[in-house]
mmCIF file of the N, C-alpha and C atoms, coordinates in Angstrom:
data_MODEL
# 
_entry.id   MODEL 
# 
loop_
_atom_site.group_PDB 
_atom_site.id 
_atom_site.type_symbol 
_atom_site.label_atom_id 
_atom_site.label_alt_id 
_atom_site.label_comp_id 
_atom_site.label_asym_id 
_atom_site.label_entity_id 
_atom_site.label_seq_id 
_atom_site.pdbx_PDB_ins_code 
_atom_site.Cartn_x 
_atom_site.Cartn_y 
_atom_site.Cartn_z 
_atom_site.occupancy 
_atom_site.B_iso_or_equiv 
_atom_site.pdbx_formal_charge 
_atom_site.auth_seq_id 
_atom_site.auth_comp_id 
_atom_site.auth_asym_id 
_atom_site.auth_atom_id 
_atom_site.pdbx_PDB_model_num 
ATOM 1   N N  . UNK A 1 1  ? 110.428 -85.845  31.060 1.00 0.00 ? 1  UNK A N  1 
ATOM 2   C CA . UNK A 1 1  ? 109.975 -86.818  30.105 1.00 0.00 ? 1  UNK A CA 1 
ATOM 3   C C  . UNK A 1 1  ? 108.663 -87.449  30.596 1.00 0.00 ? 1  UNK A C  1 
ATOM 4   N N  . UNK A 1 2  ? 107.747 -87.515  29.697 1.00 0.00 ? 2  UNK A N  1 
ATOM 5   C CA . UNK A 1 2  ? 106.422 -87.895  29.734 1.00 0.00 ? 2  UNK A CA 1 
ATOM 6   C C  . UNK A 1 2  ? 106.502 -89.762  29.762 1.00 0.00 ? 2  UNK A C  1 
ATOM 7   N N  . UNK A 1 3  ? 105.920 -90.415  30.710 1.00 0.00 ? 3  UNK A N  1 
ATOM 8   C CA . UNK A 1 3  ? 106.096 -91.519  31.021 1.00 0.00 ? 3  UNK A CA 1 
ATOM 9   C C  . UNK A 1 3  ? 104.583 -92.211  29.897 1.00 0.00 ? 3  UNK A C  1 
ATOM 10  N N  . UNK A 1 4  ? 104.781 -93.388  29.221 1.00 0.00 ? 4  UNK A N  1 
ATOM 11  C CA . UNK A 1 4  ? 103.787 -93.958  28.179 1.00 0.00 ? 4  UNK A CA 1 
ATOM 12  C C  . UNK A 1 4  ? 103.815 -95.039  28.370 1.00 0.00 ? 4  UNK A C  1 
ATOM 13  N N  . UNK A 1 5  ? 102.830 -95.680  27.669 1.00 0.00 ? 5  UNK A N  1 
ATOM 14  C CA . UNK A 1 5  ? 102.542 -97.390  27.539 1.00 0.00 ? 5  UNK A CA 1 
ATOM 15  C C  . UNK A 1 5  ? 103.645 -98.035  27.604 1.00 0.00 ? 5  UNK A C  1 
ATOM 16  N N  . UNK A 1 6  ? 104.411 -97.631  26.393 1.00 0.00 ? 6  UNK A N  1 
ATOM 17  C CA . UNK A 1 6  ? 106.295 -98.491  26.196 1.00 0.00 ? 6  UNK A CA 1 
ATOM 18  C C  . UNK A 1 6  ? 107.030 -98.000  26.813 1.00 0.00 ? 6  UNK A C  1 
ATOM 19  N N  . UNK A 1 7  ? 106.993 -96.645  28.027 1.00 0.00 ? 7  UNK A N  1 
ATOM 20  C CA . UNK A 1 7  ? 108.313 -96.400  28.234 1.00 0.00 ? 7  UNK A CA 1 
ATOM 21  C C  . UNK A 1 7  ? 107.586 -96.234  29.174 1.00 0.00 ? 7  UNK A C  1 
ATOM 22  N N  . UNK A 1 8  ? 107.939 -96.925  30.444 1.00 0.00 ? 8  UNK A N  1 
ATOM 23  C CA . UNK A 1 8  ? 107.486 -96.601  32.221 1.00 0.00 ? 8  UNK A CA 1 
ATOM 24  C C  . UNK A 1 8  ? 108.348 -97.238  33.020 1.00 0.00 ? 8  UNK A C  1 
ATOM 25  N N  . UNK A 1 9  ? 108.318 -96.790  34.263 1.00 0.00 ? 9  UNK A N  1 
ATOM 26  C CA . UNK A 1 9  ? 109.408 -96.809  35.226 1.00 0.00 ? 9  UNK A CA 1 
ATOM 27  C C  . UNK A 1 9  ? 109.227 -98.683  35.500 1.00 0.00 ? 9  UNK A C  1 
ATOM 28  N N  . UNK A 1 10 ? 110.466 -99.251  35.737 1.00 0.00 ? 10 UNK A N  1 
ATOM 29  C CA . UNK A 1 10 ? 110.613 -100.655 35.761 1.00 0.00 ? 10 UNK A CA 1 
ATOM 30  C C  . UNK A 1 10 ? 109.384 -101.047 37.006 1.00 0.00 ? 10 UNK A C  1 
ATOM 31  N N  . UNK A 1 11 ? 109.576 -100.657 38.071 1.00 0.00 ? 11 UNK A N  1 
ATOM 32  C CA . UNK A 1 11 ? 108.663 -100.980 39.427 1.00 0.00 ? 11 UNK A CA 1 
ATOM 33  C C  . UNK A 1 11 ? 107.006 -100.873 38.559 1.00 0.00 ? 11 UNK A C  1 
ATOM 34  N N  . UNK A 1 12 ? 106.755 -100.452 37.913 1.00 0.00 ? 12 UNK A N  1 
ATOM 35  C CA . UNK A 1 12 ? 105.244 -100.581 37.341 1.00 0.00 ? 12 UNK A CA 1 
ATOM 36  C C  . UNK A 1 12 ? 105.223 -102.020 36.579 1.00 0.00 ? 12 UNK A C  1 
ATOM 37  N N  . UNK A 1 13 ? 106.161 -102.592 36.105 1.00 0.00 ? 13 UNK A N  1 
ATOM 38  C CA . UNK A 1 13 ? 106.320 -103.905 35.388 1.00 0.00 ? 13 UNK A CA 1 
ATOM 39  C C  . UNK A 1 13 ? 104.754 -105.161 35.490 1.00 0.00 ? 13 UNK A C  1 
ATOM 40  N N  . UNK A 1 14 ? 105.061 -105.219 36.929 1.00 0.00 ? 14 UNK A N  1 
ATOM 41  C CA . UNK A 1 14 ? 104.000 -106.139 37.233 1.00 0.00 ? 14 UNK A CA 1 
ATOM 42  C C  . UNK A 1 14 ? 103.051 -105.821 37.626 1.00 0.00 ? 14 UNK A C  1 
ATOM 43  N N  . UNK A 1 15 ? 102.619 -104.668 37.314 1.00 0.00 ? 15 UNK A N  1 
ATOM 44  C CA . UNK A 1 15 ? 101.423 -104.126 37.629 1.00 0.00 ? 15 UNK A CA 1 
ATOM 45  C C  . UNK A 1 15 ? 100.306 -105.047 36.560 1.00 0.00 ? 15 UNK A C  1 
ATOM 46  N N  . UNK A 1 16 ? 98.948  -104.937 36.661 1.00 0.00 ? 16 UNK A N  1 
ATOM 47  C CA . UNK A 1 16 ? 98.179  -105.868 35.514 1.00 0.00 ? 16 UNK A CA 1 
ATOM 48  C C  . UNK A 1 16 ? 97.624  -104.612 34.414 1.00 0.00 ? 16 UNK A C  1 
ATOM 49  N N  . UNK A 1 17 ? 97.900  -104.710 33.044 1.00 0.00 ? 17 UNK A N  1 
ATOM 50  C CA . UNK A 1 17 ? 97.789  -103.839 32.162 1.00 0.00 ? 17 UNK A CA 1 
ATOM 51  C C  . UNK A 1 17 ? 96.850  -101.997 32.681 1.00 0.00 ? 17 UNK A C  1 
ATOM 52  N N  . UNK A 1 18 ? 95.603  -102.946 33.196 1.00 0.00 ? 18 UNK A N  1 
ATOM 53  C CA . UNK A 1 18 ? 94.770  -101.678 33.374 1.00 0.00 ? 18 UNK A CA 1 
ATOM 54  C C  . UNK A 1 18 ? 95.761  -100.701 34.593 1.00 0.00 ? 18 UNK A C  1 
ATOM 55  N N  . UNK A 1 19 ? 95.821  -101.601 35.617 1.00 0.00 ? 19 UNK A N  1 
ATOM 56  C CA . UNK A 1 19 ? 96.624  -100.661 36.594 1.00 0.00 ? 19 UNK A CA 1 
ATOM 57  C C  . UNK A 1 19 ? 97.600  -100.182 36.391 1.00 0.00 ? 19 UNK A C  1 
ATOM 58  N N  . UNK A 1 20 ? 98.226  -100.448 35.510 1.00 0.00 ? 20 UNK A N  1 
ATOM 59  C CA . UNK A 1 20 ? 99.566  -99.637  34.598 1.00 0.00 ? 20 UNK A CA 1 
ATOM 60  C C  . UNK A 1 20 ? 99.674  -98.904  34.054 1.00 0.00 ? 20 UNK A C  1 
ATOM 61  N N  . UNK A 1 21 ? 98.418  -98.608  33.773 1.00 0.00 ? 21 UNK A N  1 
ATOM 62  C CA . UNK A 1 21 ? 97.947  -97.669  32.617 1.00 0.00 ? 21 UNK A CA 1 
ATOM 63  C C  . UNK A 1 21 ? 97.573  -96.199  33.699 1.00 0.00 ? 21 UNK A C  1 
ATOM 64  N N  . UNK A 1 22 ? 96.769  -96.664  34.266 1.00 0.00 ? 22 UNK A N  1 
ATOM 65  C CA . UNK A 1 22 ? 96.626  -95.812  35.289 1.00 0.00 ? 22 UNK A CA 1 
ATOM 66  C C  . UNK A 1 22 ? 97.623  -95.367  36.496 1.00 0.00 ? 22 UNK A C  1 
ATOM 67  N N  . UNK A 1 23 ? 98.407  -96.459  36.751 1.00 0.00 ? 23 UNK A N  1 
ATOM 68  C CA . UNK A 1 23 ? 99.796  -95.501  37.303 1.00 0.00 ? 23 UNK A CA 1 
ATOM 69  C C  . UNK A 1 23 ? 100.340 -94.597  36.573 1.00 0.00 ? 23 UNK A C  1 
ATOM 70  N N  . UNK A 1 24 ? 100.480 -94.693  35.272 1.00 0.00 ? 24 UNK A N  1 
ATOM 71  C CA . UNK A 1 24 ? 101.556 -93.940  34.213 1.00 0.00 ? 24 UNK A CA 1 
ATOM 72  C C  . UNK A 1 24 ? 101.116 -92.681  34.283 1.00 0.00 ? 24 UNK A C  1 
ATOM 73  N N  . UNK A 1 25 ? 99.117  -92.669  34.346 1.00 0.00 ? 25 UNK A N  1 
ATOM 74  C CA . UNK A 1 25 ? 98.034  -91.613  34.346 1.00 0.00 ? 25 UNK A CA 1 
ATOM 75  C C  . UNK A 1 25 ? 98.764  -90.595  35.255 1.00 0.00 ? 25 UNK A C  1 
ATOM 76  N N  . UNK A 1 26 ? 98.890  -91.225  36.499 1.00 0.00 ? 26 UNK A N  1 
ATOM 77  C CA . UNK A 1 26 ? 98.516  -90.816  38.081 1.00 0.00 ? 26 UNK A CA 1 
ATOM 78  C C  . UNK A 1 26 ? 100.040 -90.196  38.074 1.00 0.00 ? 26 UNK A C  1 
ATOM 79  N N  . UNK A 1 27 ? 101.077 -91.186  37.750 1.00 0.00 ? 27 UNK A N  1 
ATOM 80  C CA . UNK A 1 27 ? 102.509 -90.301  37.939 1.00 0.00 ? 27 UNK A CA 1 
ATOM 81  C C  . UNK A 1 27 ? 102.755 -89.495  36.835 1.00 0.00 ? 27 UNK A C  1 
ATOM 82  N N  . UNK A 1 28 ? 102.316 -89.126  35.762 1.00 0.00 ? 28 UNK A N  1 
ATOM 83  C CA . UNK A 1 28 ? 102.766 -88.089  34.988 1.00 0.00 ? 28 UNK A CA 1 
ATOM 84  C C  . UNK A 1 28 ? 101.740 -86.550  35.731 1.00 0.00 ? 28 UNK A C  1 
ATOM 85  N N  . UNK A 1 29 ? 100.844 -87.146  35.986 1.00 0.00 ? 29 UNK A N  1 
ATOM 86  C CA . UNK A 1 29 ? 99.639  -85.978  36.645 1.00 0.00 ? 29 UNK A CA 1 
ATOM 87  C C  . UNK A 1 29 ? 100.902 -85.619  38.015 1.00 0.00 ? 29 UNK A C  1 
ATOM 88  N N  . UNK A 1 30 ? 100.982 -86.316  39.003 1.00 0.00 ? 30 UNK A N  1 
ATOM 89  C CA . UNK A 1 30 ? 102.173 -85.864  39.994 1.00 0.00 ? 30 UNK A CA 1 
ATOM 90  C C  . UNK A 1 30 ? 103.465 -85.250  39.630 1.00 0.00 ? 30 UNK A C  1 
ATOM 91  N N  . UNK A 1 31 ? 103.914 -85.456  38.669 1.00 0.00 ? 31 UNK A N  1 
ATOM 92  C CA . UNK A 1 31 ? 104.688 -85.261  37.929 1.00 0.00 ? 31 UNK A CA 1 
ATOM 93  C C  . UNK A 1 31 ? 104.805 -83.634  37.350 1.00 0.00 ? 31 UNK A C  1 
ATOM 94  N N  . UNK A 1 32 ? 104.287 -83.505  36.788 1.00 0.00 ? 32 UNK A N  1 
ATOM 95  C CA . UNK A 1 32 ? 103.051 -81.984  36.396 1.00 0.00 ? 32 UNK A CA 1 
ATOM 96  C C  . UNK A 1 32 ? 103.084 -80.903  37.479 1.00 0.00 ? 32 UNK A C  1 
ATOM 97  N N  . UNK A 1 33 ? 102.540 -81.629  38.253 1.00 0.00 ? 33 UNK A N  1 
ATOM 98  C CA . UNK A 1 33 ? 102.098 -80.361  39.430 1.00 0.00 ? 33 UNK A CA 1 
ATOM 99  C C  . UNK A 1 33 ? 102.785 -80.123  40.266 1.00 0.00 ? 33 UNK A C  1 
ATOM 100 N N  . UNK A 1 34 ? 104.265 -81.235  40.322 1.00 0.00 ? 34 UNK A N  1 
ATOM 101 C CA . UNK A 1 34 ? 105.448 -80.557  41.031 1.00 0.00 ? 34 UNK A CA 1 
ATOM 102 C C  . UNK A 1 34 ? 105.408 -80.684  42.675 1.00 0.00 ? 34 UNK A C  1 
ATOM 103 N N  . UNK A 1 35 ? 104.216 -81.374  43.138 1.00 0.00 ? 35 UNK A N  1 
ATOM 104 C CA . UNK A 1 35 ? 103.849 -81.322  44.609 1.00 0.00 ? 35 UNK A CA 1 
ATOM 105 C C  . UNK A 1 35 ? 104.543 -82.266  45.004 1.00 0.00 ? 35 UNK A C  1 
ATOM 106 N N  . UNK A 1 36 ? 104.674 -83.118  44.839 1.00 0.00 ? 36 UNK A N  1 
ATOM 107 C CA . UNK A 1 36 ? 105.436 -84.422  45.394 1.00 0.00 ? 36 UNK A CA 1 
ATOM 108 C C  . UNK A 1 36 ? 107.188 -84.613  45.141 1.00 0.00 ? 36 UNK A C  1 
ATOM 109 N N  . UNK A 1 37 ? 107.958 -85.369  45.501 1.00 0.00 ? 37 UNK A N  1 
ATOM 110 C CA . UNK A 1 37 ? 109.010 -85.127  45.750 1.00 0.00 ? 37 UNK A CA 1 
ATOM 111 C C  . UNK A 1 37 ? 109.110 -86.158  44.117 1.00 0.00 ? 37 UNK A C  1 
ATOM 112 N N  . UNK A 1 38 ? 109.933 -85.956  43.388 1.00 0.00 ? 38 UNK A N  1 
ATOM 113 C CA . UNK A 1 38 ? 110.568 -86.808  42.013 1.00 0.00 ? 38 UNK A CA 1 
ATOM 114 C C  . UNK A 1 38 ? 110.318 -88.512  42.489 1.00 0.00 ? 38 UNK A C  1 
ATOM 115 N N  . UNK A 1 39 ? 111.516 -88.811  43.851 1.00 0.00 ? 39 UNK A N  1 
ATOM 116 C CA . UNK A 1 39 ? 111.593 -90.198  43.686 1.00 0.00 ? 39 UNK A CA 1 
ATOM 117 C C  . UNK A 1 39 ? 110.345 -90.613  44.278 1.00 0.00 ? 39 UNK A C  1 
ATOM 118 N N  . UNK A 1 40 ? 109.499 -90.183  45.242 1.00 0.00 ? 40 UNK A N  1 
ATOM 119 C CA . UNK A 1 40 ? 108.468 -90.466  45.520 1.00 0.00 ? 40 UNK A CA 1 
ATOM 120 C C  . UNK A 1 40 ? 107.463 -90.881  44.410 1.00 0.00 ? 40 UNK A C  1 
ATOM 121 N N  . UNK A 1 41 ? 107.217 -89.899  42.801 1.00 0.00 ? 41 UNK A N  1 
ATOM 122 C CA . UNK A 1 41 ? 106.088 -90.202  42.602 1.00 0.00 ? 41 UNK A CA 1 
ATOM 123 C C  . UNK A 1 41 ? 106.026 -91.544  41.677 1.00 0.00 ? 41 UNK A C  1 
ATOM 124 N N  . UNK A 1 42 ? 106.476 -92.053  41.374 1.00 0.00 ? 42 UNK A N  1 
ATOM 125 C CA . UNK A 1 42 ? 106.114 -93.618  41.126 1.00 0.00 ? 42 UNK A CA 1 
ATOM 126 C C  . UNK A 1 42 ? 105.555 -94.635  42.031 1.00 0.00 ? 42 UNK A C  1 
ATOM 127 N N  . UNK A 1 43 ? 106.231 -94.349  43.451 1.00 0.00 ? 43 UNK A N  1 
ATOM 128 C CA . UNK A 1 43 ? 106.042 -94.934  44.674 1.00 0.00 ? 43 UNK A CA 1 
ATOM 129 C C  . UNK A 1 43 ? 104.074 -95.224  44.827 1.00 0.00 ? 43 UNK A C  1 
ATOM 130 N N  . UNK A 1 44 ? 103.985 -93.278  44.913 1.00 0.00 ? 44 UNK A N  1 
ATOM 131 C CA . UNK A 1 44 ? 102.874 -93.048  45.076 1.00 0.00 ? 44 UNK A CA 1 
ATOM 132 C C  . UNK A 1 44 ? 101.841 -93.017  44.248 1.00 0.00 ? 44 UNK A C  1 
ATOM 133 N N  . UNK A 1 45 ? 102.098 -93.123  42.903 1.00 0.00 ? 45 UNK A N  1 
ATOM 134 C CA . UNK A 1 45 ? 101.566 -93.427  41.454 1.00 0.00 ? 45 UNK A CA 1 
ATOM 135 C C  . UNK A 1 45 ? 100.766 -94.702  41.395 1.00 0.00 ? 45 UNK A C  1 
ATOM 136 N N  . UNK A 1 46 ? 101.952 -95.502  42.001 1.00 0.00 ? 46 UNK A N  1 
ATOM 137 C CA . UNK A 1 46 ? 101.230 -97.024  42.025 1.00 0.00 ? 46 UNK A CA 1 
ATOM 138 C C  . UNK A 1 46 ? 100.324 -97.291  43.167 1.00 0.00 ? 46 UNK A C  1 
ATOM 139 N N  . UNK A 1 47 ? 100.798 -96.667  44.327 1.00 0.00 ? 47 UNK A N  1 
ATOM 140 C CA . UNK A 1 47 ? 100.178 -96.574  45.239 1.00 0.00 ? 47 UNK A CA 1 
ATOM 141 C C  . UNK A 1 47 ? 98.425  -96.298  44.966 1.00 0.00 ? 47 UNK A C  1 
ATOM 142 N N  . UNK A 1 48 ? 97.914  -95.161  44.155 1.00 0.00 ? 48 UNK A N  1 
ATOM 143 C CA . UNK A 1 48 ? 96.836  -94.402  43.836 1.00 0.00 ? 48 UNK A CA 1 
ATOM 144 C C  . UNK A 1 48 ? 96.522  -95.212  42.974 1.00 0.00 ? 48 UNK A C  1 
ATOM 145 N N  . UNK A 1 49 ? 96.840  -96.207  41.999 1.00 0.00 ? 49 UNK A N  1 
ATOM 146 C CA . UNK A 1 49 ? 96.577  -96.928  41.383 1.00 0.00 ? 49 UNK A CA 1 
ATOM 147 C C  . UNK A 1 49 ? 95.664  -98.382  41.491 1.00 0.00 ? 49 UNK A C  1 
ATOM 148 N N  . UNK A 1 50 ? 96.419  -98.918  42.269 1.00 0.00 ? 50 UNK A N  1 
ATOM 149 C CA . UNK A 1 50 ? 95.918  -100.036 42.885 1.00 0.00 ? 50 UNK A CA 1 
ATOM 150 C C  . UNK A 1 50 ? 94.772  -99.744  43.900 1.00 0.00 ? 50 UNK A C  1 
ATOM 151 N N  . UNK A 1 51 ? 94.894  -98.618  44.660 1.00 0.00 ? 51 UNK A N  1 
ATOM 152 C CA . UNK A 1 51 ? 93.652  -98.232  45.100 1.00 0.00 ? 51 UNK A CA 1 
ATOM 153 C C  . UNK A 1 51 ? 92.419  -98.278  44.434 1.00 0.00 ? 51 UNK A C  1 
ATOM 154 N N  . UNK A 1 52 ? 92.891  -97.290  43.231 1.00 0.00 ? 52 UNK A N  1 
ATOM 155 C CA . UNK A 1 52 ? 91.628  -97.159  42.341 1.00 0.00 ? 52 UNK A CA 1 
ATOM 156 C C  . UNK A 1 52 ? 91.301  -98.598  41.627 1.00 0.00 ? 52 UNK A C  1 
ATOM 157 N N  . UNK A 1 53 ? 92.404  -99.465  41.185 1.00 0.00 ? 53 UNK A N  1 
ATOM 158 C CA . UNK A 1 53 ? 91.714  -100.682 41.173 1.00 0.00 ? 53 UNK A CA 1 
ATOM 159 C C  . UNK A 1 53 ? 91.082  -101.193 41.910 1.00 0.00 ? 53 UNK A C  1 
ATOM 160 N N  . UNK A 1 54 ? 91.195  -101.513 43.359 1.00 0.00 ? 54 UNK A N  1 
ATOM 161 C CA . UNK A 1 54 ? 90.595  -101.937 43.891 1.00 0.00 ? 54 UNK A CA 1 
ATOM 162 C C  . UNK A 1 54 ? 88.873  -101.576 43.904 1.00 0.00 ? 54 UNK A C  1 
ATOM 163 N N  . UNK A 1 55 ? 89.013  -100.025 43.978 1.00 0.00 ? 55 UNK A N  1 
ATOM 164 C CA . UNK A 1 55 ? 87.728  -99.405  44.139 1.00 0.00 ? 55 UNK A CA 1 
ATOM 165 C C  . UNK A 1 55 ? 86.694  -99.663  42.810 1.00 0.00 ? 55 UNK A C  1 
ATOM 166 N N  . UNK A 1 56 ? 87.277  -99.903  41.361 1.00 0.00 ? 56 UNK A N  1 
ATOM 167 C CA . UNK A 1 56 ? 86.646  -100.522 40.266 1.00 0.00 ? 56 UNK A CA 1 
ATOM 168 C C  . UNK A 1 56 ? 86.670  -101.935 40.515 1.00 0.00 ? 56 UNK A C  1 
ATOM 169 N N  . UNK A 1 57 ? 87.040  -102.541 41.221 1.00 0.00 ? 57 UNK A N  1 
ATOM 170 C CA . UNK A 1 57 ? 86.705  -104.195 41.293 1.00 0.00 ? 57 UNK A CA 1 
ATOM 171 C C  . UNK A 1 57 ? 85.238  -104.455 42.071 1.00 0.00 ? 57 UNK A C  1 
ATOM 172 N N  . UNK A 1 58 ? 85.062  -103.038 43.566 1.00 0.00 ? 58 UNK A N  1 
ATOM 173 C CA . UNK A 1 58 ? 83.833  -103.295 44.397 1.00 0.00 ? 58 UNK A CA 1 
ATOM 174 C C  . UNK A 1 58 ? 83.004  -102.540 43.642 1.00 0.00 ? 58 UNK A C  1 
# 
């Protein structure tokens, strides 16, 4: 199942809209390519996320 705006894993909750958007990006892309372990990729979704926020904030 394809993860969307209204339907995403609870731990993304408090993420701030943009970075949410882009976790959902980042874990359906992990998701896809099968490289990462299932429970991991949300972990690491958000993980890649907030990075990349960060990196659009500097």
């Amino acid at each position: 199942m394809k993860w969307t705006l209204e339907n995403y894993p609870l731990e993304m909750e408090e993420l701030e809209p943009r970075t949410r958007e882009k976790a959902i990006e980042i874990a359906n892309r992990l998701k896809s390519e099968g490289n990462i372990k299932e429970l991991s990729i949300v972990e690491e979704a958000i993980r890649q996320a907030k990075e990349w926020s960060l990196e659009m904030e500097g």
